[in-house]
PDB file of N, CA, C and O in Angstrom:
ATOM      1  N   UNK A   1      22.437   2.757 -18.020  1.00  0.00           N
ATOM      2  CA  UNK A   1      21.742   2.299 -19.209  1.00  0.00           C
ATOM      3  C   UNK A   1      20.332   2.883 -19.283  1.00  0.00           C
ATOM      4  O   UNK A   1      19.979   3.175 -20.426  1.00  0.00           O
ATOM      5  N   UNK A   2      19.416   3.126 -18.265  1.00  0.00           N
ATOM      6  CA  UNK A   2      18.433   3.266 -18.108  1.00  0.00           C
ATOM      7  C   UNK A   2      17.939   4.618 -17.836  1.00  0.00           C
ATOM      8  O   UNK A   2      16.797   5.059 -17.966  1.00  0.00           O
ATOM      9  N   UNK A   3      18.887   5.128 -17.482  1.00  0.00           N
ATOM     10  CA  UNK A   3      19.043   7.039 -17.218  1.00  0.00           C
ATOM     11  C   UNK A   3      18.706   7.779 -17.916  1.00  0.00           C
ATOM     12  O   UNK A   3      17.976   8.698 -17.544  1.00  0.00           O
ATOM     13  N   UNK A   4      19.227   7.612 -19.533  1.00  0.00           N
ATOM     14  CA  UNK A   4      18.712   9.038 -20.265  1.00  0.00           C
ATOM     15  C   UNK A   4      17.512   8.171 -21.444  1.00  0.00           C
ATOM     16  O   UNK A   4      17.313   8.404 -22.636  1.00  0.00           O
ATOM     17  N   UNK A   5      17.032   7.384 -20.751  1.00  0.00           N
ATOM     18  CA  UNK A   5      15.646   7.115 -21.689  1.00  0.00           C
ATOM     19  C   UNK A   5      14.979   8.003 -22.527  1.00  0.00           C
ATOM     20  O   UNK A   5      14.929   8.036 -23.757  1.00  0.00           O
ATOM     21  N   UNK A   6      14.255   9.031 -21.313  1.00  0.00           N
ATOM     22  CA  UNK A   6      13.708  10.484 -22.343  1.00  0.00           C
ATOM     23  C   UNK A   6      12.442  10.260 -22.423  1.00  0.00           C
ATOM     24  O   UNK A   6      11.978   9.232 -21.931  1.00  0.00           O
ATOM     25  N   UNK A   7      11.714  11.107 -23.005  1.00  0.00           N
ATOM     26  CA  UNK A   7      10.675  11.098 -23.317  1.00  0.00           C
ATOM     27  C   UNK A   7      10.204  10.374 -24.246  1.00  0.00           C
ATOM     28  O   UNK A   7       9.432   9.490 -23.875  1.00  0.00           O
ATOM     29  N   UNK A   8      10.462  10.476 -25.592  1.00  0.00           N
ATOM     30  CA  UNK A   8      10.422   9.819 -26.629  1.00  0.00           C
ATOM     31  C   UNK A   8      10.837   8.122 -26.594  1.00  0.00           C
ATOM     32  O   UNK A   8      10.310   7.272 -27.311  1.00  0.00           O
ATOM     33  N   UNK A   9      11.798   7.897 -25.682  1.00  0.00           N
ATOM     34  CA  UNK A   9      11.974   6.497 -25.367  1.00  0.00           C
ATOM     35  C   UNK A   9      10.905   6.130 -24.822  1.00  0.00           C
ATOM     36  O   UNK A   9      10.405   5.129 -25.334  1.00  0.00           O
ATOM     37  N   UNK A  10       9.989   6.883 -23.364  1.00  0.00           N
ATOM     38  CA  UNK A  10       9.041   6.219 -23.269  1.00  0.00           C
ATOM     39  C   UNK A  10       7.684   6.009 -24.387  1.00  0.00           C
ATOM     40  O   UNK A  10       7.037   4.970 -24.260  1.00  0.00           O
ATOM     41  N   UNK A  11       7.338   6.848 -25.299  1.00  0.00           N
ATOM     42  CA  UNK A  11       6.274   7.102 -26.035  1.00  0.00           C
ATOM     43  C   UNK A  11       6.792   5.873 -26.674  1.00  0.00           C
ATOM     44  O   UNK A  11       6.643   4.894 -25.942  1.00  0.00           O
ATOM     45  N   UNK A  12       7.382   5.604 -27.867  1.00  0.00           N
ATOM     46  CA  UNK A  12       7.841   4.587 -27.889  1.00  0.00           C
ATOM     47  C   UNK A  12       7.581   3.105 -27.199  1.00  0.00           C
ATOM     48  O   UNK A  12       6.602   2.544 -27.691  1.00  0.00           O
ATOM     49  N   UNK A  13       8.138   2.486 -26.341  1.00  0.00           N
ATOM     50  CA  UNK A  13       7.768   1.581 -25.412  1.00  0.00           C
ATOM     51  C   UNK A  13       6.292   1.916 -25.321  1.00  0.00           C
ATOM     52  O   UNK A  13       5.733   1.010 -25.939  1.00  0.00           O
ATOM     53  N   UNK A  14       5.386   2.753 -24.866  1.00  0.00           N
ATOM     54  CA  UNK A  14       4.177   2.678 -24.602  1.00  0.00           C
ATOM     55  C   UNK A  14       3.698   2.264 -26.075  1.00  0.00           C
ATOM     56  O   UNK A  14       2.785   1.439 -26.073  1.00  0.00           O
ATOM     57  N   UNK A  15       4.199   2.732 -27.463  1.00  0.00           N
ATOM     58  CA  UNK A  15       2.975   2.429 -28.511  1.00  0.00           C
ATOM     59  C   UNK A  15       3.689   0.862 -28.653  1.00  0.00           C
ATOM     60  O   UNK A  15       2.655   0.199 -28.573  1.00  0.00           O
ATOM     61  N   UNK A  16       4.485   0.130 -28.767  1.00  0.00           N
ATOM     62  CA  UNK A  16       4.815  -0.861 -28.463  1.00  0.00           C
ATOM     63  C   UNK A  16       4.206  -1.700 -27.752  1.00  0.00           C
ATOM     64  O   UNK A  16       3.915  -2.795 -28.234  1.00  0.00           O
ATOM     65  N   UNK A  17       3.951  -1.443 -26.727  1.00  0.00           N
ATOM     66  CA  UNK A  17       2.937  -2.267 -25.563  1.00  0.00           C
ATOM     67  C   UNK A  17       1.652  -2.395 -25.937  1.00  0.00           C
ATOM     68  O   UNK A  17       1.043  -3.460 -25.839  1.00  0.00           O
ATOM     69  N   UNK A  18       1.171  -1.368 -26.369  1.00  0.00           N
ATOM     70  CA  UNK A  18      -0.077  -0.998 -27.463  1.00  0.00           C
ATOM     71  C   UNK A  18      -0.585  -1.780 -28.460  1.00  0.00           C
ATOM     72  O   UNK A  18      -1.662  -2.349 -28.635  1.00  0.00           O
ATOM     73  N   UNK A  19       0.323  -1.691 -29.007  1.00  0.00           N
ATOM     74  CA  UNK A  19       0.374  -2.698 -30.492  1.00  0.00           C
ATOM     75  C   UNK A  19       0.675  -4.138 -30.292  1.00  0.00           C
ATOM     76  O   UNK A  19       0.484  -4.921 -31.222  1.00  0.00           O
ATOM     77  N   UNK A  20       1.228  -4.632 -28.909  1.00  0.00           N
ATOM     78  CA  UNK A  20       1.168  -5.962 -28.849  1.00  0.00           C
ATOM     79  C   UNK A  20       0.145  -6.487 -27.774  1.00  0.00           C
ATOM     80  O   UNK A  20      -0.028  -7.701 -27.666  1.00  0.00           O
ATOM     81  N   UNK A  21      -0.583  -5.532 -26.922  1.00  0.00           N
ATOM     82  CA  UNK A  21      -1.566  -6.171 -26.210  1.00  0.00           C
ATOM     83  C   UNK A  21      -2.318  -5.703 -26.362  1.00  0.00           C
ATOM     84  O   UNK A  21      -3.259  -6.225 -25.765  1.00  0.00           O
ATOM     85  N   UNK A  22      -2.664  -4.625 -27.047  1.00  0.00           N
ATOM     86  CA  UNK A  22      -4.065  -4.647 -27.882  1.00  0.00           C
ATOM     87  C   UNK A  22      -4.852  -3.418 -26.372  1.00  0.00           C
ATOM     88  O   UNK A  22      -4.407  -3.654 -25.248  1.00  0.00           O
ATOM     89  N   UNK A  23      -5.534  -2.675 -26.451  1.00  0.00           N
ATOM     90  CA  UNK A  23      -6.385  -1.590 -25.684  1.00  0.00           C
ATOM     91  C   UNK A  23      -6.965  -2.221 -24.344  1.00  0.00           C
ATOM     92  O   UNK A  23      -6.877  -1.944 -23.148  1.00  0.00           O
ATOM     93  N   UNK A  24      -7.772  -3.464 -25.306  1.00  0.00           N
ATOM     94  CA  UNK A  24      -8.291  -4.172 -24.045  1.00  0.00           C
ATOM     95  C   UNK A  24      -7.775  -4.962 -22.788  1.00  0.00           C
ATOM     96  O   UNK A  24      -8.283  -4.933 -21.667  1.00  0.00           O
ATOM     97  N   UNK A  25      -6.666  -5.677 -23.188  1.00  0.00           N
ATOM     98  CA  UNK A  25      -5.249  -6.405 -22.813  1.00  0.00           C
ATOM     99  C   UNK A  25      -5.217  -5.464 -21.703  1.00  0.00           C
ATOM    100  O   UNK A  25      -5.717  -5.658 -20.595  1.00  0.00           O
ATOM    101  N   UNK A  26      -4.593  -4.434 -22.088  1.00  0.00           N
ATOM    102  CA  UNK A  26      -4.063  -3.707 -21.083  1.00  0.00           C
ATOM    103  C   UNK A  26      -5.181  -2.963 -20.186  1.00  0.00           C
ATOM    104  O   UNK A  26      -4.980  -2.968 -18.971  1.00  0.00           O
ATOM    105  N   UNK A  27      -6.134  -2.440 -20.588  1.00  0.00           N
ATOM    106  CA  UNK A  27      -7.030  -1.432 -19.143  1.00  0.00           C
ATOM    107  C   UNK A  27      -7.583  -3.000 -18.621  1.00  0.00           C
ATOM    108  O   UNK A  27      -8.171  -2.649 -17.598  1.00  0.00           O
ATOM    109  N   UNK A  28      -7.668  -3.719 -18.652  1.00  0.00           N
ATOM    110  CA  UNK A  28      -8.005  -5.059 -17.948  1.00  0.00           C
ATOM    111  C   UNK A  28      -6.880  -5.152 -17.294  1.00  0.00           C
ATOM    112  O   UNK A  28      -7.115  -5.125 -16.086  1.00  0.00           O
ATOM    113  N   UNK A  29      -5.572  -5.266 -17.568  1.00  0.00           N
ATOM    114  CA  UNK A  29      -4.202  -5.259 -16.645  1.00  0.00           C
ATOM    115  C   UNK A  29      -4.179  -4.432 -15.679  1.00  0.00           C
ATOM    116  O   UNK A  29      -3.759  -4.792 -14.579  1.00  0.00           O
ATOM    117  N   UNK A  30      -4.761  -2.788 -15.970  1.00  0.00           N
ATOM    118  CA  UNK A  30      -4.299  -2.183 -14.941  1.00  0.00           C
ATOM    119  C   UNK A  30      -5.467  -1.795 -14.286  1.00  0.00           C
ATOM    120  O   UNK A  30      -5.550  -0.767 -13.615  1.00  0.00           O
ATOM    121  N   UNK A  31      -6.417  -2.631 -14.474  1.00  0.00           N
ATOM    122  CA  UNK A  31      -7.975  -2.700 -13.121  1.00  0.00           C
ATOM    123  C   UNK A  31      -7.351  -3.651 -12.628  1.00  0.00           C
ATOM    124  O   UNK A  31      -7.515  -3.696 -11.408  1.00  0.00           O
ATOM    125  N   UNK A  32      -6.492  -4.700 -13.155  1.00  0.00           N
ATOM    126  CA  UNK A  32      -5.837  -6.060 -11.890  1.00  0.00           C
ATOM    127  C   UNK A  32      -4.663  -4.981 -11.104  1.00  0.00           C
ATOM    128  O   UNK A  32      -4.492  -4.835  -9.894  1.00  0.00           O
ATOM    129  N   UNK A  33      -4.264  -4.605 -11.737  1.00  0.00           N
ATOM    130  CA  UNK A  33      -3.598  -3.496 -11.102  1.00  0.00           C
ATOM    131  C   UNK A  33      -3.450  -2.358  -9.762  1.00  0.00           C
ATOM    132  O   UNK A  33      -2.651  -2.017  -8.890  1.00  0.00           O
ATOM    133  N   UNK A  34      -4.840  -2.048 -10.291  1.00  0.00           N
ATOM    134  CA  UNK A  34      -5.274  -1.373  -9.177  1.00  0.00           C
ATOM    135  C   UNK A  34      -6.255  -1.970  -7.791  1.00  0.00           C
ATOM    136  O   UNK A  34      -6.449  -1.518  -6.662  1.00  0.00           O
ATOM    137  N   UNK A  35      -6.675  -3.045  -8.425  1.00  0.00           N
ATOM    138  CA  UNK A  35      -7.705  -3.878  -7.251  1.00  0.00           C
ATOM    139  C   UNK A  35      -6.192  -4.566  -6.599  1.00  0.00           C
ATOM    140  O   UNK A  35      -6.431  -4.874  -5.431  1.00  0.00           O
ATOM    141  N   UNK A  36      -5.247  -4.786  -6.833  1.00  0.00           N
ATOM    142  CA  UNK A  36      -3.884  -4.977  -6.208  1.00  0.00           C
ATOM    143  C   UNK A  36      -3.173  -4.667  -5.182  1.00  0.00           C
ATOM    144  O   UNK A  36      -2.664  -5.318  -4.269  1.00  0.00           O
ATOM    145  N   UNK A  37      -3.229  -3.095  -5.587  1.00  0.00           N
ATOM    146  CA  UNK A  37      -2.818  -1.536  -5.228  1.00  0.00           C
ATOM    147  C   UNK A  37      -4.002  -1.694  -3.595  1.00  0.00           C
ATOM    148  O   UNK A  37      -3.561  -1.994  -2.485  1.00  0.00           O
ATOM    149  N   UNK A  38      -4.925  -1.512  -3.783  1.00  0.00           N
ATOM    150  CA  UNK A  38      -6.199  -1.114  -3.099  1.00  0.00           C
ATOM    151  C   UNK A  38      -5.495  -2.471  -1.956  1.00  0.00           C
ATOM    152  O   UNK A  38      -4.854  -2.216  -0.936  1.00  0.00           O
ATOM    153  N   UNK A  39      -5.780  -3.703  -2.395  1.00  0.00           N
ATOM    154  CA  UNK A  39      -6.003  -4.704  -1.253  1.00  0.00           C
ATOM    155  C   UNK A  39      -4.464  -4.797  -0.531  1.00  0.00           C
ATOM    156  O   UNK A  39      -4.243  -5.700   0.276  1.00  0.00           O
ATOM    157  N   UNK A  40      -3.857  -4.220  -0.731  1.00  0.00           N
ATOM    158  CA  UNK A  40      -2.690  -4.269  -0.747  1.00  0.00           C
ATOM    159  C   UNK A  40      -2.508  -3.300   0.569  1.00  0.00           C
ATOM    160  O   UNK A  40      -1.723  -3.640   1.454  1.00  0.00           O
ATOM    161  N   UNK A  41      -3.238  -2.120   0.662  1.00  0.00           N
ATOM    162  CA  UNK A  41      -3.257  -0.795   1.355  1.00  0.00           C
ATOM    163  C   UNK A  41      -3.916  -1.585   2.558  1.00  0.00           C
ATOM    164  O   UNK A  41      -3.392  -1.438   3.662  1.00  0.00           O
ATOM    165  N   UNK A  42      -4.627  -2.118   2.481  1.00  0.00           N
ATOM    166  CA  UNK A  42      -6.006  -2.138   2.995  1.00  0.00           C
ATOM    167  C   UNK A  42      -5.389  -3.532   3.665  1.00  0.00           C
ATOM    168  O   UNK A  42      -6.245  -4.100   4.344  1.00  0.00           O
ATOM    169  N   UNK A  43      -4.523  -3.994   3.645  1.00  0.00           N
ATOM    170  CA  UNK A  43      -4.073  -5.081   4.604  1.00  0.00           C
ATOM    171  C   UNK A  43      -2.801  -4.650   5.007  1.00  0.00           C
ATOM    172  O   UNK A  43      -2.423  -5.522   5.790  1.00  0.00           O
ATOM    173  N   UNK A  44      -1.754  -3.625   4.895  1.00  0.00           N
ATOM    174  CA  UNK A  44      -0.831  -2.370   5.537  1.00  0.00           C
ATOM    175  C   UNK A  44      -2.218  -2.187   6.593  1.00  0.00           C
ATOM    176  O   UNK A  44      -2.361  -2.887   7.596  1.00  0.00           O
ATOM    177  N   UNK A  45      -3.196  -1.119   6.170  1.00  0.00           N
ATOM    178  CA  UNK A  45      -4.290  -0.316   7.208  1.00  0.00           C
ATOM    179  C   UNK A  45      -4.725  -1.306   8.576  1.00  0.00           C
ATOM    180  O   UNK A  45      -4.975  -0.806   9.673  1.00  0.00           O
ATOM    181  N   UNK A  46      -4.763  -2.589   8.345  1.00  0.00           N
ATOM    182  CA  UNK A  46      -5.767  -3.724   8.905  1.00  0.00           C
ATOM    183  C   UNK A  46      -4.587  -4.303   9.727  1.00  0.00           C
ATOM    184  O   UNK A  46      -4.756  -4.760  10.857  1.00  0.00           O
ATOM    185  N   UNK A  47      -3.296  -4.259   9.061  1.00  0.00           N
ATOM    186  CA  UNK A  47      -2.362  -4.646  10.315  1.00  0.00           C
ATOM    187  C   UNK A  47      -2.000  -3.953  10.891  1.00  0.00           C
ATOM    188  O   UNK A  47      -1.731  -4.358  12.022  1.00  0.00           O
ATOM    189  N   UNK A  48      -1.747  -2.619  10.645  1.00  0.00           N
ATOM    190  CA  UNK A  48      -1.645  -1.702  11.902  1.00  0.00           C
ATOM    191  C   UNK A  48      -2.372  -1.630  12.873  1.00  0.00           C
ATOM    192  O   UNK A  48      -1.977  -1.785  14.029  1.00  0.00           O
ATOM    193  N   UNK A  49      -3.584  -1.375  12.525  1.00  0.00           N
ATOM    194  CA  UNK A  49      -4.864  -1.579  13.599  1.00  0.00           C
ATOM    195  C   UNK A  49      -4.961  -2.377  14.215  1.00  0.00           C
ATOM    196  O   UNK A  49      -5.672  -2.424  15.219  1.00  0.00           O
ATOM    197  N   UNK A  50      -4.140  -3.390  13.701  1.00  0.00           N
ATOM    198  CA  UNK A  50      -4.200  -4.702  14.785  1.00  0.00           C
ATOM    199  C   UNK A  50      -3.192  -4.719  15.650  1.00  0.00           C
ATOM    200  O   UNK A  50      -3.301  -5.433  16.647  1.00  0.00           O
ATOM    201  N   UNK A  51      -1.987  -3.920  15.439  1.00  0.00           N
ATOM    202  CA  UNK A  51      -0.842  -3.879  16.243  1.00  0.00           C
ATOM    203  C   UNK A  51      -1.020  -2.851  17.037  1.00  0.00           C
ATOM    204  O   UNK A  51      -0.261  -2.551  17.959  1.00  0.00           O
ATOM    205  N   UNK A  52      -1.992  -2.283  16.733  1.00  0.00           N
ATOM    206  CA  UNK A  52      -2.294  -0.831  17.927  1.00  0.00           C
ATOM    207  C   UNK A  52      -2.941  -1.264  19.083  1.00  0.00           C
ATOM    208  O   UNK A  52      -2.783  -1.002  20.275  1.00  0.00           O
ATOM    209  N   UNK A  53      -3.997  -2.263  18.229  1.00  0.00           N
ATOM    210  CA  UNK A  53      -4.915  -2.839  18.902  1.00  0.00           C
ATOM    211  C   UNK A  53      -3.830  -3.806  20.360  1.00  0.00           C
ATOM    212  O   UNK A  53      -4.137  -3.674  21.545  1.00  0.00           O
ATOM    213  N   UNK A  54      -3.162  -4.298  20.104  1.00  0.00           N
ATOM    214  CA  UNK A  54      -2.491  -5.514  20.848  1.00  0.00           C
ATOM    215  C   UNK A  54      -1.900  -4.348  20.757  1.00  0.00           C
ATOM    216  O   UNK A  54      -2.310  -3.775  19.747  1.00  0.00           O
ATOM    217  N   UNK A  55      -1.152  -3.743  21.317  1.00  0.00           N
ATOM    218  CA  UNK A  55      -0.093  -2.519  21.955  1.00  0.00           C
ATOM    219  C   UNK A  55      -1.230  -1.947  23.204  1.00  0.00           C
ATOM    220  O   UNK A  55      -0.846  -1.913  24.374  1.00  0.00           O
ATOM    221  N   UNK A  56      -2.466  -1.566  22.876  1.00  0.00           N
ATOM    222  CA  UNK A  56      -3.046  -1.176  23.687  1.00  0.00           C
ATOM    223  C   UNK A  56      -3.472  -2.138  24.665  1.00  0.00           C
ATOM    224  O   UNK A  56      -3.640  -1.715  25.809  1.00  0.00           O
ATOM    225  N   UNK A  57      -3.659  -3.243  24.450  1.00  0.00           N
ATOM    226  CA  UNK A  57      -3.940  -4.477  25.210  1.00  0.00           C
ATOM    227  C   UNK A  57      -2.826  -4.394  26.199  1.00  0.00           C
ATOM    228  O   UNK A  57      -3.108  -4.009  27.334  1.00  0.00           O
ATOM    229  N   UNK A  58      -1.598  -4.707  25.909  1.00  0.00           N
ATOM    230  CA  UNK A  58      -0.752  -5.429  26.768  1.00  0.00           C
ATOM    231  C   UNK A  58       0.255  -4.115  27.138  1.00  0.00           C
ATOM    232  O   UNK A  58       1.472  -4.119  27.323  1.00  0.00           O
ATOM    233  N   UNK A  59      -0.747  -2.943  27.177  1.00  0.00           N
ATOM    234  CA  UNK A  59       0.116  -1.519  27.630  1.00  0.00           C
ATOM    235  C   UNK A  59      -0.523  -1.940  29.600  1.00  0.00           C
ATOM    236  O   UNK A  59      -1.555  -2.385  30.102  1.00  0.00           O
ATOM    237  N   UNK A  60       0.594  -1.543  30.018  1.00  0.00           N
ATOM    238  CA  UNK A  60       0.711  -1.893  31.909  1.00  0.00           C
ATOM    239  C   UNK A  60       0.320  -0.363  32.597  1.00  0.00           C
ATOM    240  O   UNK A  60       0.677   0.736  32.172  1.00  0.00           O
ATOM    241  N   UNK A  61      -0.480  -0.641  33.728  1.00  0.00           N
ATOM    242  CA  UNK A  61      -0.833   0.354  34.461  1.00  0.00           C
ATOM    243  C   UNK A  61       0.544   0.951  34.887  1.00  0.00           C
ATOM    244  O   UNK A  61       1.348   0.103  35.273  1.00  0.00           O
ATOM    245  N   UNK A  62       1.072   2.547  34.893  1.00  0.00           N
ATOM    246  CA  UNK A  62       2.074   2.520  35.619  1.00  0.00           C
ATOM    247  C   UNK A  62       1.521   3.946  36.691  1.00  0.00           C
ATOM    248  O   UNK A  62       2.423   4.736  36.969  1.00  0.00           O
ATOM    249  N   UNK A  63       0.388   4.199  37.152  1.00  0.00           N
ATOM    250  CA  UNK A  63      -0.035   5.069  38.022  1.00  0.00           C
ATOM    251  C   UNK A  63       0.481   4.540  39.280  1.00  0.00           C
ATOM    252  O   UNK A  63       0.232   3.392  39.648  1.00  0.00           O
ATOM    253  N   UNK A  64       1.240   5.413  39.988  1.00  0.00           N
ATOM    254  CA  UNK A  64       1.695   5.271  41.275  1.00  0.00           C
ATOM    255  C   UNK A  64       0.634   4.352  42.151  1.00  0.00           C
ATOM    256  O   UNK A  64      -0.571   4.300  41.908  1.00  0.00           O
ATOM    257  N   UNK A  65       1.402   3.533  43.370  1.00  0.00           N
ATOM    258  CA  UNK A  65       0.307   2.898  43.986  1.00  0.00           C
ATOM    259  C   UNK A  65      -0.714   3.867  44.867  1.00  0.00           C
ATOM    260  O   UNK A  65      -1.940   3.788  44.796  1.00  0.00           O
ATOM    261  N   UNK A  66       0.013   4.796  45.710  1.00  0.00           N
ATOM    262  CA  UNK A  66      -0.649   5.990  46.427  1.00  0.00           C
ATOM    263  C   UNK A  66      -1.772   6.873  45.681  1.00  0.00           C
ATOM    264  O   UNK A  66      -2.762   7.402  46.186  1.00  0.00           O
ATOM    265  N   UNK A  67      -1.305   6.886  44.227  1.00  0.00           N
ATOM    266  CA  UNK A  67      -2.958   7.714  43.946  1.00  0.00           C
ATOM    267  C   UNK A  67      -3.806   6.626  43.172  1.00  0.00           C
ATOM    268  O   UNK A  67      -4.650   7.223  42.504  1.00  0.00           O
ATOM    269  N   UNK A  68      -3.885   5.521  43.037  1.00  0.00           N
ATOM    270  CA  UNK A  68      -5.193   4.606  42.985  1.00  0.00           C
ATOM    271  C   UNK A  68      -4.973   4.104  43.924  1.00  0.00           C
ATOM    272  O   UNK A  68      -4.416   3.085  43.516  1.00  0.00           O
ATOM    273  N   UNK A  69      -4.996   4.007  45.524  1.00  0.00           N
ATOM    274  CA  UNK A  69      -5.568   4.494  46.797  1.00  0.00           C
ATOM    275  C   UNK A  69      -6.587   5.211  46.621  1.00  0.00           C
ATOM    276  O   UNK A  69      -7.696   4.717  46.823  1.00  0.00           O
ATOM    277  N   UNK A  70      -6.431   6.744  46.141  1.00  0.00           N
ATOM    278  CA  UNK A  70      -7.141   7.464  46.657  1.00  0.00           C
ATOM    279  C   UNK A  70      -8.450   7.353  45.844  1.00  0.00           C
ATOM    280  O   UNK A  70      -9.540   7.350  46.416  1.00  0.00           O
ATOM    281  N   UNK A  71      -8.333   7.266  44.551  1.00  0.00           N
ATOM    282  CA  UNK A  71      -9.368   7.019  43.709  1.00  0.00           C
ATOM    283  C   UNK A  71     -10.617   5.757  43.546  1.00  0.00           C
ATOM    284  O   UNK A  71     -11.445   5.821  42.638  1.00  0.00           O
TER     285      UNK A  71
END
């Protein structure tokens, strides 16, 4: 159903959206949009770092016992 939309199907739908939420409506939608997008990344970024973080924590010495002897 959704496959041969086209070009013109979207232009369409976009002046549609246009005409019912008005210019302002919408670039206000898609700054919520993007401050979304952003915090969204940025707590992906913040949990990794934290799982690296605790990976590196609870990573185990495995240097032979004989050479931290010597060191």
């Amino acid at each position: 159903m959704l496959n041969n939309i086209g070009l013109p199907g979207l232009l369409l739908i976009a002046v549609v959206v246009l005409v019912l939420f008005g210019r302002g409506k919408i670039s206000s939608l898609m700054g919520e949009v993007g401050k979304g997008i952003t915090a969204f990344k940025k707590g992906v970024s913040d949990s990794t770092e934290e799982l690296e973080e605790e990976k590196a924590a609870t990573a185990r010495d495995v240097t032979p016992e004989e050479t931290k002897d010597k060191v």
